[in-house]
C-alpha positions in Angstrom: -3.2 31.2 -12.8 -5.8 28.1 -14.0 -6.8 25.3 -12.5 -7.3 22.7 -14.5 -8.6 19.1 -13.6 -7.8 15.9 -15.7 -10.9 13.5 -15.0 -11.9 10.0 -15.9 -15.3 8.5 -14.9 -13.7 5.4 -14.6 -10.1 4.2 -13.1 -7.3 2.7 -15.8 -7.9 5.4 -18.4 -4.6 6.6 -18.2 -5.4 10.0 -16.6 -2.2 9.9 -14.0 0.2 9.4 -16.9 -1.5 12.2 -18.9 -1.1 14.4 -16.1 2.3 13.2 -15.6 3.1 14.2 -19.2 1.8 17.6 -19.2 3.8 18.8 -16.0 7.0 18.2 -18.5 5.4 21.5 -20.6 2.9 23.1 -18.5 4.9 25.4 -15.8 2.1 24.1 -13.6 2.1 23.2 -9.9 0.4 20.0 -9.7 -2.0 18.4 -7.3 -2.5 14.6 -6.9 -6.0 14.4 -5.7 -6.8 11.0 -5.2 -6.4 10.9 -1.7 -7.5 7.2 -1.2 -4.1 5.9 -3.8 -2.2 8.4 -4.8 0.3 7.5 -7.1 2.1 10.8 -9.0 4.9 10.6 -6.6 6.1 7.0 -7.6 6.8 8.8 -11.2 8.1 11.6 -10.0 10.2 11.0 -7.0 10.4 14.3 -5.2 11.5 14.9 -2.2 8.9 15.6 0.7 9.7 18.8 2.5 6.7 18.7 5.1 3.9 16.0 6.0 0.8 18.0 7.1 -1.8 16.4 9.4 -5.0 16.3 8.4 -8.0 16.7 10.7 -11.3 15.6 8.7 -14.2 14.8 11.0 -14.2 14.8 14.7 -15.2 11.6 17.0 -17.6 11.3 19.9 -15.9 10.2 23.2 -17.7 9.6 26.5 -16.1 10.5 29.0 -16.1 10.2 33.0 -19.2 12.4 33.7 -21.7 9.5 31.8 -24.3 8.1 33.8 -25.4 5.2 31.8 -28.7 6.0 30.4 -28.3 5.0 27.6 -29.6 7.7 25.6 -26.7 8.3 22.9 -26.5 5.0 21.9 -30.5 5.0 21.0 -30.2 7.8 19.1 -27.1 7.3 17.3 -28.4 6.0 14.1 -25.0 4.7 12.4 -24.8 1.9 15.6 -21.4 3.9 16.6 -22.2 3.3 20.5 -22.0 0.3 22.6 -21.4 -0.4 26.3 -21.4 3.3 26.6 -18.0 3.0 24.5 -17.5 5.1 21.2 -16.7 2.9 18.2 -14.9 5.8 16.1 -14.6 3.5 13.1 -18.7 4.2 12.9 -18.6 7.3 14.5 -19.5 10.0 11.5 -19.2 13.1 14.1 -22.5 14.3 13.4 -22.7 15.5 17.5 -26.2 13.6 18.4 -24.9 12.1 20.9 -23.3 15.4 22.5 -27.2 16.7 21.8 -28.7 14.4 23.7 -26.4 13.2 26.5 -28.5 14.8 30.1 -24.8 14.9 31.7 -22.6 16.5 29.5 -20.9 13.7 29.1 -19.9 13.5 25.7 -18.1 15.8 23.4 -16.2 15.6 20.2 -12.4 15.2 19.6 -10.3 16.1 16.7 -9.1 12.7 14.7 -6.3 13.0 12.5 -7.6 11.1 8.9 -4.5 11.5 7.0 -1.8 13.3 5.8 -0.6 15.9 3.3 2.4 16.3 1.6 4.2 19.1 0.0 7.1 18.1 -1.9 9.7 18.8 -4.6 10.1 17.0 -7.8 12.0 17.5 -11.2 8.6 19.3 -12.3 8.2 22.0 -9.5 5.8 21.6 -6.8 3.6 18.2 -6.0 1.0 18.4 -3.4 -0.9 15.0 -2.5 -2.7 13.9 0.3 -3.0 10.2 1.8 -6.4 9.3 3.4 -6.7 7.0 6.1 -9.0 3.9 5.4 -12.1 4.4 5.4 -12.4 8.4 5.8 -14.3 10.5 3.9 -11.9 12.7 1.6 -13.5 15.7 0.2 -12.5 18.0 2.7 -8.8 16.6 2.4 -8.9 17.4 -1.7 -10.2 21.1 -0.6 -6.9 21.2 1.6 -4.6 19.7 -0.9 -6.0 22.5 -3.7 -5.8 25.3 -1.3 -2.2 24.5 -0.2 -1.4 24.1 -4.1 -2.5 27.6 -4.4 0.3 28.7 -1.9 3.1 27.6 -4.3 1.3 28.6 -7.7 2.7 32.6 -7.5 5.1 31.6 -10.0 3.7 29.3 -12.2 1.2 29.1 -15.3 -1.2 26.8 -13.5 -2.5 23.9 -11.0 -2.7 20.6 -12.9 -5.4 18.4 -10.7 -5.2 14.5 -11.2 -8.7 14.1 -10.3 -10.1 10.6 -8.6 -12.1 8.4 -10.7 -15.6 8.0 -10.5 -18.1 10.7 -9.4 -18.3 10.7 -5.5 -17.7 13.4 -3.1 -14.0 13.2 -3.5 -14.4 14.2 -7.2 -17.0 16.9 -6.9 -14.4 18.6 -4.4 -11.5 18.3 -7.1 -13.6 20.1 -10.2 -15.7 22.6 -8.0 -14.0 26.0 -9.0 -11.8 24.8 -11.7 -11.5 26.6 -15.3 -11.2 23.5 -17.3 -11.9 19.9 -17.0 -10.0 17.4 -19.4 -12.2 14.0 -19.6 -9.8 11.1 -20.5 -12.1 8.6 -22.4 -11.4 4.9 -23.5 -13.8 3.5 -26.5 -15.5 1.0 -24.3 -19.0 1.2 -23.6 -18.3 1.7 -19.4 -15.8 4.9 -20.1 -18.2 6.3 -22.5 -21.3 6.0 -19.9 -18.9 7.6 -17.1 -17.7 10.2 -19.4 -21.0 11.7 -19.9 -21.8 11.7 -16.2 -18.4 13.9 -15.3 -19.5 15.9 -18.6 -22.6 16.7 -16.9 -21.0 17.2 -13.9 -18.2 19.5 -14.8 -20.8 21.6 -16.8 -23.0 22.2 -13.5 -19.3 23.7 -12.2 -19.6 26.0 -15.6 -16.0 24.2 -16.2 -14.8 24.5 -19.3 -14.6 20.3 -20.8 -12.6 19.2 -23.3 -12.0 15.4 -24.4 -8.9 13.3 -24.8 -9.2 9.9 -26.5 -7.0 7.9 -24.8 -6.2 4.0 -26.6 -8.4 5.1 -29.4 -7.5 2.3 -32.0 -8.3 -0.7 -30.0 -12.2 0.1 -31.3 -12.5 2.7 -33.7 -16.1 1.9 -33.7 -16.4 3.5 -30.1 -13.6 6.1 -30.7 -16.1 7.4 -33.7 -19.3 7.4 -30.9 -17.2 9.3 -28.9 -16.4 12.1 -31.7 -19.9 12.3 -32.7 -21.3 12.6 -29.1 -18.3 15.7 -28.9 -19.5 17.5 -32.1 -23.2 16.9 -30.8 -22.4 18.7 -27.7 -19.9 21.1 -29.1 -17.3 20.0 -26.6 -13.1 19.9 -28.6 -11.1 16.3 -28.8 -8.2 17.7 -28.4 -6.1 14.6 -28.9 -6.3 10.9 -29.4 -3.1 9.0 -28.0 -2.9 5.3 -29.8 -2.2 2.2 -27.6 0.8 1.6 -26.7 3.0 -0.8 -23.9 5.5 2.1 -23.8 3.5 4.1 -21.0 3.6 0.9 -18.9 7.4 0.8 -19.5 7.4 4.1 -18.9 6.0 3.8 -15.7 8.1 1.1 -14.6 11.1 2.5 -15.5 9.8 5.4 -12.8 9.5 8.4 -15.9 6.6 10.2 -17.3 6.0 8.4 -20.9 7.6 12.0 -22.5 10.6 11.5 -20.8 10.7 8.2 -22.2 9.7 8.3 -25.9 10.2 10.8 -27.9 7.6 10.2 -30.5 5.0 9.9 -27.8 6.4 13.4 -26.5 5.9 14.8 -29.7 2.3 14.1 -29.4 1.6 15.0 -26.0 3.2 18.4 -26.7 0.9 19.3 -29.0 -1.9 17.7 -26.9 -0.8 20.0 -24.6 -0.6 23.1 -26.8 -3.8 22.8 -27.7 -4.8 23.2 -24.2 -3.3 26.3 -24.1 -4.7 27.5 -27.3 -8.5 27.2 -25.5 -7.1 28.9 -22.0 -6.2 31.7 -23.8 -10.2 32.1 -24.6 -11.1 31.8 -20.9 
């Protein structure tokens, strides 16, 4: 069983419809981790069989004991205490205040940050999480991989929709995996942010491939991106052209193979080629 991770430096690259394309062929349970807009589920519809609470950090709260020194709100350096009152939107749980509080007054709650759902869709298994605003997520995309494990026994893989951009929400989605699938646009901002998860995923000891995603809408780019490839020996394994049928696609609440099938054509072959460089793992 892999786990694979389709990554974008950037958001609007086309990664969710790419992942949404390959659970048509890959026999692959498939994880939605961006936790802070999730969005597999509107294509795929499936049915949620349980909602899982999810308890990310904990919250200081003062409680009846406090004598009103004042000493956790000088040391609380993210401003979370005033009036001897907890403000748990600021609160980052890091347990000063419990430290330093002479009167035991203070201890640390569990919170509930979000959600995580397990649910059944034409395609097998979808596990996403929902984040409240404002949380910090990586230890939500650790839970939403580890439950995707649970319902992999019988399947090829774990297909991860990883968030853009490279924060803490990220690192947690490629850490571990066997392959990371970068899906670049030729513009200068996806090419910068594609070399920044290439670096990343190879710090992982990922294997990285490349998809082109859009690649006629500047050829010129499209051709910086194959030679930046070659120079780093990393395999394009496809280039999908541009085309309004993925947002139709979308609309119309289908994956864009269920919906063209020229377009299907392609991303099957996309997609076998994926295979062909698993089998060499």
């Amino acid at each position: 069983m892999r786990e694979i991770a389709i990554a974008s430096g950037k958001g609007g690259t086309g990664k969710t419809s790419i992942v949404a394309s390959f659970a048509k062929f890959a026999e692959a349970v498939i994880a939605d981790c961006d936790v802070d807009a999730p969005n597999l589920h509107l294509i795929f519809n499936p049915e949620i069989e349980k909602a899982i609470p999810f308890e990310g950090m904990k919250v200081a709260e003062i409680n009846e004991r406090c004598i009103k020194c004042g000493k956790c709100e000088k040391e609380c350096r993210f401003n979370a205490i005033e009036n001897f009152k907890v403000i748990e939107e600021k609160c980052e749980g890091c347990g000063v205040c419990v430290s330093v509080c002479p009167a035991n007054a203070v201890e640390l709650k569990r919170r509930i940050n979000g959600e995580i759902y397990v649910a059944k869709s034409r395609f097998g298994y979808l596990i996403y999480g929902l984040l409240l605003s404002g949380e910090g997520g990586g230890k939500l995309v650790s839970q939403i991989r580890q439950k995707a494990r649970e319902f992999s026994q019988k399947r090829n893989a774990i297909l991860i929709d990883s968030p853009a951009g490279m924060g803490c929400h990220v690192i947690a989605s490629i850490t571990n995996t066997d392959m990371v699938i970068i899906v670049a646009e030729p513009n200068l901002s996806s090419i910068h942010d594609m070399h920044r998860i290439i670096e990343l995923a190879e710090h992982f000891k990922s294997k990285v491939l490349v998809i082109i995603n859009k690649w006629d809408i500047d050829e010129e780019m499209t051709e910086r991106i194959e030679k930046y490839c070659k120079e780093k020996n990393i395999r394009i394994v496809g280039k999908i052209p541009f085309d309004k049928k993925f947002v139709e696609a979308i609309i119309a609440g289908k994956s864009i193979v269920e919906y063209d099938e020229k377009i299907a054509n392609l991303m099957r072959e996309i997609w076998e080629k994926i295979e062909e460089e698993l089998n060499y793992l």
